[in-house]
TORKOL-4160 file (C-alpha; in steps of 0.2 Angstrom, whole numbers, padded with zeros to 4 digits, m for minus):
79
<pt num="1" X="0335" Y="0920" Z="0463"/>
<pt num="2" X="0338" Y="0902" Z="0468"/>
<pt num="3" X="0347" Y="0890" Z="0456"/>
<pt num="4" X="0345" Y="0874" Z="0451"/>
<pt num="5" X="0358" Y="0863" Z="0464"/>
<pt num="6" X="0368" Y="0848" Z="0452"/>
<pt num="7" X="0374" Y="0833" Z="0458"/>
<pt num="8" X="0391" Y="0837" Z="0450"/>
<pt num="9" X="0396" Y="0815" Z="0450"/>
<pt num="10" X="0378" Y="0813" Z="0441"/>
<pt num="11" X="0380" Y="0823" Z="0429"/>
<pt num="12" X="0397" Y="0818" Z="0425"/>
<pt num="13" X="0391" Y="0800" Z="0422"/>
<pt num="14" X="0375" Y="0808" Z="0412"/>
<pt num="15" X="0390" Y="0813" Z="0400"/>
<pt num="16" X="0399" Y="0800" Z="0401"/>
<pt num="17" X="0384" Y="0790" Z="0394"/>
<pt num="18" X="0378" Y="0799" Z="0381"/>
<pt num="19" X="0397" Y="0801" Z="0373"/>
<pt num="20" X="0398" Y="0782" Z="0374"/>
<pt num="21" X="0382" Y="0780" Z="0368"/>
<pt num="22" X="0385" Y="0790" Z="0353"/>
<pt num="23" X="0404" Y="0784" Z="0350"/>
<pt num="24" X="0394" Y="0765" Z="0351"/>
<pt num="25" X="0381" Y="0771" Z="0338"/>
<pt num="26" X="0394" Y="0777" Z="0326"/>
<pt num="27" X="0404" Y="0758" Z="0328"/>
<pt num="28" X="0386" Y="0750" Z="0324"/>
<pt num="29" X="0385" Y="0762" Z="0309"/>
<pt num="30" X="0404" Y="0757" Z="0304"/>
<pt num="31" X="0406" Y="0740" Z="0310"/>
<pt num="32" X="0391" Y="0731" Z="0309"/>
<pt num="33" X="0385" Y="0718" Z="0297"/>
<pt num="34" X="0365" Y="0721" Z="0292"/>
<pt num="35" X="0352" Y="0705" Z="0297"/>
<pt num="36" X="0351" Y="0698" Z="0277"/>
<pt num="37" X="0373" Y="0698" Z="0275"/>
<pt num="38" X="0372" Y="0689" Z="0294"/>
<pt num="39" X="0360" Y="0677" Z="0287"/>
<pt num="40" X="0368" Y="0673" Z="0271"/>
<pt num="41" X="0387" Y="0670" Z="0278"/>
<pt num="42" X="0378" Y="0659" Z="0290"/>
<pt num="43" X="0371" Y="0648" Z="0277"/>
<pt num="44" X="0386" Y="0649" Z="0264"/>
<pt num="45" X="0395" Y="0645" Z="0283"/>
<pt num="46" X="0384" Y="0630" Z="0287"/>
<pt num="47" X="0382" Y="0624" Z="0269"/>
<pt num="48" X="0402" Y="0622" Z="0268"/>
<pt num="49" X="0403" Y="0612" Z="0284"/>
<pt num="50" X="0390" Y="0598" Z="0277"/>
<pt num="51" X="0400" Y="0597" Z="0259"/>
<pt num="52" X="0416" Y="0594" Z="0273"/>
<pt num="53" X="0406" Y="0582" Z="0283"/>
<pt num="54" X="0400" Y="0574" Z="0267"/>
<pt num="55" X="0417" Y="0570" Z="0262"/>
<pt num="56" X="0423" Y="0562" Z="0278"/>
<pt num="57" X="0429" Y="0544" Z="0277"/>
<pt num="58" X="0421" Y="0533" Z="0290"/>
<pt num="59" X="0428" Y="0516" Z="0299"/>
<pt num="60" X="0424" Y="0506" Z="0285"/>
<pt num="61" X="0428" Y="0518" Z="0272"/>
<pt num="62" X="0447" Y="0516" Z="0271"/>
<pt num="63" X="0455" Y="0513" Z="0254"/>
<pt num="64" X="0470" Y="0503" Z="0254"/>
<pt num="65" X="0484" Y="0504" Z="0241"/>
<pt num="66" X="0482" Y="0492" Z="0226"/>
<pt num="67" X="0494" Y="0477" Z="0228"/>
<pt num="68" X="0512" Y="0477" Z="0221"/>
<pt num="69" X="0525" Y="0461" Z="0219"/>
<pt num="70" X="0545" Y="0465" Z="0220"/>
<pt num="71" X="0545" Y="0474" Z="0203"/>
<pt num="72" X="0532" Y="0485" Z="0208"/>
<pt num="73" X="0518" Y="0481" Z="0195"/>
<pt num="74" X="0503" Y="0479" Z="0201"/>
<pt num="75" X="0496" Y="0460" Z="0208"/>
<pt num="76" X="0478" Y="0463" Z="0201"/>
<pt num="77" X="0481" Y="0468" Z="0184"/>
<pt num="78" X="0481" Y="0454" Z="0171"/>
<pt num="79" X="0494" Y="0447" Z="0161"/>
């Protein structure tokens, strides 16, 4: 009658692993986002940032305000 000798430590991190592996699986299952919802937040992301980009004033781009006299009516309007 000769049994089977354990590593006790081995078997305790065999455990250890398969619980963690099965808590990780149940957060993927939870958590995680599938491939086309990834993809499509991405493009709505990325399509947002050009529309910002594209509205961006550059060097020469500055307005200035129109042109008042004293009275506050405006200089280039005519008479």
């Amino acid at each position: 009658m000769t049994a089977d000798i354990v590593n006790l430590r081995r078997a305790r991190k065999a455990k250890a692993r398969t619980e963690a592996d099965a808590a990780a699986a149940e957060n993927r299952a939870k958590f995680g986002r599938p491939k086309a919802e990834r993809d499509l937040r991405a493009a709505v992301d990325d399509l947002a940032a050009r529309r910002h980009e594209g509205h961006r004033l550059g060097a020469g781009d500055v307005q200035s305000k129109p042109a008042t006299d004293e009275a506050g009516s405006r200089t280039d309007e005519p008479s």
